[in-house]
N, C-alpha and C positions, 0 to 999 in steps of 0.2 A: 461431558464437560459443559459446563456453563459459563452463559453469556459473562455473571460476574467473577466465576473464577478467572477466566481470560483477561478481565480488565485488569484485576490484579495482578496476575503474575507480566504483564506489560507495563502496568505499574511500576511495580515493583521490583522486575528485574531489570539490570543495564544490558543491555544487547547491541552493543559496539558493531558497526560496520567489519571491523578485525573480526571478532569472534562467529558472525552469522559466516563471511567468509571462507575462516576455518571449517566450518561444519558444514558448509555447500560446495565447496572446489572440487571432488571428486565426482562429484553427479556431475558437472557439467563440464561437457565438450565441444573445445573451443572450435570457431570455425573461421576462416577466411570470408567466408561466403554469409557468416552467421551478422545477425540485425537483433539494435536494440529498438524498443518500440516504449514511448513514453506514452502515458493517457491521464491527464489530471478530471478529477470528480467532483462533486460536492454532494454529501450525504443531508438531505431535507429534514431536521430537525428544527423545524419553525414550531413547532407545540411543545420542546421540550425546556425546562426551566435550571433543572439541573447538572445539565453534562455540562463541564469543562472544559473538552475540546468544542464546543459547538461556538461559533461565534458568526456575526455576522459578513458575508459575501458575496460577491457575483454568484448569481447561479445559471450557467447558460437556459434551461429546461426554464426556469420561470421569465427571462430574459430583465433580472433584477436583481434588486439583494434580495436576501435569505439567510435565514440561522440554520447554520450544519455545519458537517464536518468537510472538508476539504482534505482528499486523497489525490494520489500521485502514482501510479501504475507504473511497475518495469519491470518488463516482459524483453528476457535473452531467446532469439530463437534460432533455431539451428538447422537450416532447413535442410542439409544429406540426409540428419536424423529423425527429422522431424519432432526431435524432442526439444522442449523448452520450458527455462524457469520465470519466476515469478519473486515480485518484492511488492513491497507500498513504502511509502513512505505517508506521515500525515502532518 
């Protein structure tokens, strides 16, 4: 699969918090004991012209602005299982 077919079908499809949801609840097993864990990013596209999401922001790594993408990481973990999911938001 390709880079640009991906772009597309995130494009172009809607993927609602309800629907990803629906199609992940059964993988995960909820814990008492289970943590969420946040991490925001920014992806360094200072040389690119044409991306859309890229815009200018903070970037801790350069300790300045910069042109990229800004990500958001969350990560459910579940430590009896040791298994855990993942999301982004951007």
């Amino acid at each position: 699969m390709s880079h640009d077919a991906i772009n597309r079908y995130l494009r172009d499809d809607r993927l609602t918090p309800r629907l990803i949801w629906e199609n992940v609840r059964s993988q995960i097993q909820a814990s008492a004991h289970g943590y969420v864990v946040f991490d925001d990013t920014v992806l360094d596209k200072n040389f690119s012209h044409k991306i859309e999401l890229a815009r200018r922001q903070y970037g801790g790594n350069a300790h300045g602005l910069i042109k990229g993408i800004g990500l958001l990481n969350c990560v459910y973990v579940n430590p009896e299982t040791g298994r855990y999911a993942c999301g982004y938001l951007r």
